[in-house]
Structures are given as C-alpha cells and as structure tokens.
C-alpha positions as CSV (number, residue, x, y, z in Angstrom):
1,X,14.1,-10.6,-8.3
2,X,15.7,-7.2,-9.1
3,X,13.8,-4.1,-9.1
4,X,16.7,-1.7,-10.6
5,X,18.9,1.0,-9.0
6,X,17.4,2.8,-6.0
7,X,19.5,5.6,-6.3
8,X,18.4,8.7,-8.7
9,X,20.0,8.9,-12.3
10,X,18.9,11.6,-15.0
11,X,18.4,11.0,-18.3
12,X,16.6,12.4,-21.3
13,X,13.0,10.4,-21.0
14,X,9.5,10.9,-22.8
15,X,7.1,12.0,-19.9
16,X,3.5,13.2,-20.2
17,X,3.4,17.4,-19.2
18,X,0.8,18.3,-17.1
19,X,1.2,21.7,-18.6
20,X,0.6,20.8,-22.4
21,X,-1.3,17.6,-21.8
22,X,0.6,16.1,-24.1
23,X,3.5,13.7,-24.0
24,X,7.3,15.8,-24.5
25,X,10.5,14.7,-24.4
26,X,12.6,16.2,-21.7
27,X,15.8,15.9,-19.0
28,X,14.5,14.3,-15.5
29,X,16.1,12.4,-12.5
30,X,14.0,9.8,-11.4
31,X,14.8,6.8,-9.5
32,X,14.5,3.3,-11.9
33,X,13.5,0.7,-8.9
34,X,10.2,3.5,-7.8
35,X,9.6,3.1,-11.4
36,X,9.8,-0.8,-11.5
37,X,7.3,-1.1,-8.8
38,X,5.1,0.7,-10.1
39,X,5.2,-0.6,-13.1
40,X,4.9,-4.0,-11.8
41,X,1.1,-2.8,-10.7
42,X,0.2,-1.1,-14.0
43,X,1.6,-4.2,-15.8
44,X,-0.9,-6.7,-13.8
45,X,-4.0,-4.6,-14.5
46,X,-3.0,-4.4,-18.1
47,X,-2.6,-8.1,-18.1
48,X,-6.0,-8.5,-17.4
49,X,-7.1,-7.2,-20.5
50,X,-5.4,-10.2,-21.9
51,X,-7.0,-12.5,-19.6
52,X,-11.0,-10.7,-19.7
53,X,-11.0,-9.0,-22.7
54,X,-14.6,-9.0,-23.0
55,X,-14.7,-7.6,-19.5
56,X,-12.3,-5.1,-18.9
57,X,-12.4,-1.9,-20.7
58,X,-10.7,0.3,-17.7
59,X,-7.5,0.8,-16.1
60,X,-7.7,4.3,-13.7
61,X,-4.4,5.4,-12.0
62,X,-4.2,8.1,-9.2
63,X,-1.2,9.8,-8.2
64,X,-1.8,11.6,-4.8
65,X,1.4,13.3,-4.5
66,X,0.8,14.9,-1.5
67,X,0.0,11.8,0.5
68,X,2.5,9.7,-1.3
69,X,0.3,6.8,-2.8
70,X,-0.5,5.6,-5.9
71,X,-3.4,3.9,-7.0
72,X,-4.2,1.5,-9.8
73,X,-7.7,0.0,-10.7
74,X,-9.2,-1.8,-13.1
75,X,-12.3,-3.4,-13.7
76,X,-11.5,-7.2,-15.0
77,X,-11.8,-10.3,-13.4
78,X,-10.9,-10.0,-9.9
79,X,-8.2,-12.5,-8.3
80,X,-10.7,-15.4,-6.7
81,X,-11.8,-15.3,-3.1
82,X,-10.9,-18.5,-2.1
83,X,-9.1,-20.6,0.2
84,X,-5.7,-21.9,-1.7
85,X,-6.4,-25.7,-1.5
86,X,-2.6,-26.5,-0.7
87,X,-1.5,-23.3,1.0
88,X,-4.4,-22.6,3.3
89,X,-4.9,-18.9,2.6
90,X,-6.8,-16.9,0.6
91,X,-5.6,-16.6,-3.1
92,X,-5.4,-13.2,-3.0
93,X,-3.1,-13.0,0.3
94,X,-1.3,-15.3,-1.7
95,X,-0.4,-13.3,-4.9
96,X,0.2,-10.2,-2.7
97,X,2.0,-10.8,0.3
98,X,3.7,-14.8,0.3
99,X,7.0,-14.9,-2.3
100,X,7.5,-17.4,-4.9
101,X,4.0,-17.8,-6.0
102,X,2.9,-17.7,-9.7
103,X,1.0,-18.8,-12.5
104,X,3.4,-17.5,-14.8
105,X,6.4,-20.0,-14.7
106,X,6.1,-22.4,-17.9
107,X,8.7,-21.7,-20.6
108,X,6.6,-23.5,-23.6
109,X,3.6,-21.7,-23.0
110,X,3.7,-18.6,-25.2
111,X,4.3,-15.6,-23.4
112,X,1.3,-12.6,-23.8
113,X,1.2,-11.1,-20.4
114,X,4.6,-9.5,-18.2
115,X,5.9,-11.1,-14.9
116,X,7.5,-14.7,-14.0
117,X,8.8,-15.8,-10.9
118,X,6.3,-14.8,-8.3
119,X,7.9,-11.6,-7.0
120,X,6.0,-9.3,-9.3
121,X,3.1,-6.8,-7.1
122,X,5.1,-8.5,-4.1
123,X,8.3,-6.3,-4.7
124,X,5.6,-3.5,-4.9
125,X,4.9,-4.3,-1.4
126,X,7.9,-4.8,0.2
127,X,9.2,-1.9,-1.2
128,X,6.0,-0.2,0.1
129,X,5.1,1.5,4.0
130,X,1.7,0.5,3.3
131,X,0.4,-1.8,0.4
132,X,-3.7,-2.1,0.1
133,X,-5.2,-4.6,-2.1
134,X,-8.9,-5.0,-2.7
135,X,-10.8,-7.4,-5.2
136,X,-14.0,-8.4,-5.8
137,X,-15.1,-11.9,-7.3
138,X,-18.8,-12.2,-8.4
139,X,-18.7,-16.2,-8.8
140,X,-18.2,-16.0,-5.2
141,X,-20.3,-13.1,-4.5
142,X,-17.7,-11.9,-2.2
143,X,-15.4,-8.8,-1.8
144,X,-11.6,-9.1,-0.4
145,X,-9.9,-6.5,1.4
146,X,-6.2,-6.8,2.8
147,X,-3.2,-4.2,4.1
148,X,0.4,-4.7,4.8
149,X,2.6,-1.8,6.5
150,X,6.3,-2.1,6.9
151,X,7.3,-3.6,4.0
152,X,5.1,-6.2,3.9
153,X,6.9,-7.3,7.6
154,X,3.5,-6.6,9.0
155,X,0.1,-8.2,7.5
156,X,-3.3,-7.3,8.8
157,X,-6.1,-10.1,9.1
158,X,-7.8,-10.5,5.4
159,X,-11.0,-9.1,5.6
160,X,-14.6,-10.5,3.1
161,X,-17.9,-9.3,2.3
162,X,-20.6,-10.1,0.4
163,X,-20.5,-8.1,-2.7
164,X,-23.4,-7.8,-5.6
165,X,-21.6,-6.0,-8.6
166,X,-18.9,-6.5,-11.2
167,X,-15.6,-7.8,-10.4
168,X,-12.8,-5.1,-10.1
169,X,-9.2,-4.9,-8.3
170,X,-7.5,-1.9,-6.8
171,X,-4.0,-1.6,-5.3
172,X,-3.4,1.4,-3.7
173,X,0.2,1.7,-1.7
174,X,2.6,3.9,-0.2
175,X,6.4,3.8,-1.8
176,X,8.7,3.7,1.0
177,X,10.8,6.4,-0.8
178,X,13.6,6.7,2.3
179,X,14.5,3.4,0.4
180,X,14.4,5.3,-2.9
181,X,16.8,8.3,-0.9
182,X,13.3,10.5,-1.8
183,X,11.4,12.8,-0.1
184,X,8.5,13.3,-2.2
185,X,6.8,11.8,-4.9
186,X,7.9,14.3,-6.9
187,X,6.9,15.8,-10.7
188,X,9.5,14.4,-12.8
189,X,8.6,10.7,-11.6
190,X,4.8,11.1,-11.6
191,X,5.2,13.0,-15.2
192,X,7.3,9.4,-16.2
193,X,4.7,6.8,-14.6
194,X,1.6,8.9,-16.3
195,X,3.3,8.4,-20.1
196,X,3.9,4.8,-19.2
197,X,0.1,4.8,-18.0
198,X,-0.6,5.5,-21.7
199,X,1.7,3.6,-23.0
C-alpha cells in the first residue's frame, strides 16, 4: 500500500526519445509514486495477456500532455458486468473504486501476473482528479462505464449498455500532480512511462 516517494529525484534512467525514436539512456527527474500509478494500469492490461492469450494482442497507451491524462487500453477479456453476489455492486466498481478487493491474495498459487492486496488501479485513482474506467463483457452483452473525481472521494452512478463487439478495457485518468508537487506532465516522465510501455 505504498506507491513510492512523491517528491522528484533525478537519476540516470533508460527513457524512449521522441527525437531518435529509439530508447537512450539519459539524466531525468521524475517523480517515482506518478510512475507507480501508472504503472499499476500498464501492469493490469499486460496481465491480461496472461489471463486471454488467445484474445489479446493489443495494449495502446496515450499520453495527452496537454490535458494531463493518460490512457491505457487493451483489448482482452473485459472485467464482468455483473452484480458482485456478496458485495452488491458491480464487479467492475469493485476492482476500481472499493479497497481491499482482489483475486490476487493466495501465496501457493504460482505467481504470473503483478499486484496483491487489492490497492493496485485503486491507488491509480486516488491518487487521480479524475479516474475513468470502461469495459466491455460480450458474455453479457453489455458495456460498463464509470468516473471518479477527487481522488476517488467522489463516485458517479455506474452506467451499462448493450454492447455487440469484442471485449476491451480502457482507463483513462487525470494524475493529481499538486500531490506529485508537478505542474505538468512533463517530457522526462512521459519519455520514462513510454520505455516501460515497451518494456
């Protein structure tokens, strides 16, 4: 339940330049907890490769640095849209936006995907202005759409549709980077999130 330092350090770091289109090594200051959250997005699409390989061949990230969101995508199974038999909500309100739920907790089952305790995507969003999730489930036939604002302190009504396609999840959110002392999602951090998008 740590997401890192939230204050800026520099350091020597492979990024990916823009400029070369390559991946260079090269000084930065970044802030390790904007990383964290991030990653904790990019590592939950990438674990659905693990879960649907036969599925999912895509994972597409957008940085819009100008409005200060990021979004990741990618076109495995999407979480189901479902009422949670014990918790009365809908599963994916659940992963997203209530703490200290999982799937991920048992220590003999062998470990192939990242996360644990149920914090994961939900440090993304309370560490986020606004947090936007959408999924679609074909074995429901039904799309789910959800936002949070104010660090997840304020959660808007869950919204479903009927959806004919293939299943997909995007999360697109806002860093709240006041809490990072940040202005700007600036170069040297998007540089460092792109290389771990290839990695």
């Amino acid at each position: 339940s740590y997401v890192g330092s939230v204050e800026a350090q520099t350091d020597k770091m492979w990024v990916f330049d823009k400029a070369e289109t390559k991946i260079v090594q090269k000084t930065i200051t970044y802030v390790p907890g904007l990383y964290k959250i991030f990653d904790e997005i990019l590592v939950n699409a990438a674990d659905n490769a693990v879960r649907d390989p036969e599925n999912m061949d895509s994972i597409w990230v957008e940085f819009d640095q100008k409005q200060g969101c990021i979004s990741i995508c990618n076109n495995g199974q999407g979480l189901p849209v479902v009422m949670h038999k014990e918790h009365k909500v809908m599963v994916p309100e659940l992963v997203f936006g209530h703490l200290l739920t999982s799937d991920n907790y048992d220590d003999k089952e062998k470990k192939v995907t990242g996360g644990r305790n149920g914090y994961g995507a939900k440090l993304t969003n309370i560490f986020s202005k606004k947090f936007i999730l959408e999924t679609a489930d074909c074995k429901t036939g039904l799309r789910f759409k959800q936002e949070w604002q104010n660090n997840m302190q304020v959660r808007g009504e869950a919204e479903t549709e009927k959806f004919e396609g293939n299943d997909y999840t995007c999360v697109t959110f806002w860093p709240d980077l006041a809490q990072f002392h940040m202005e700007k999602l600036d170069d040297d951090i998007v540089d460092f999130m792109t290389k771990r998008v290839y990695d």
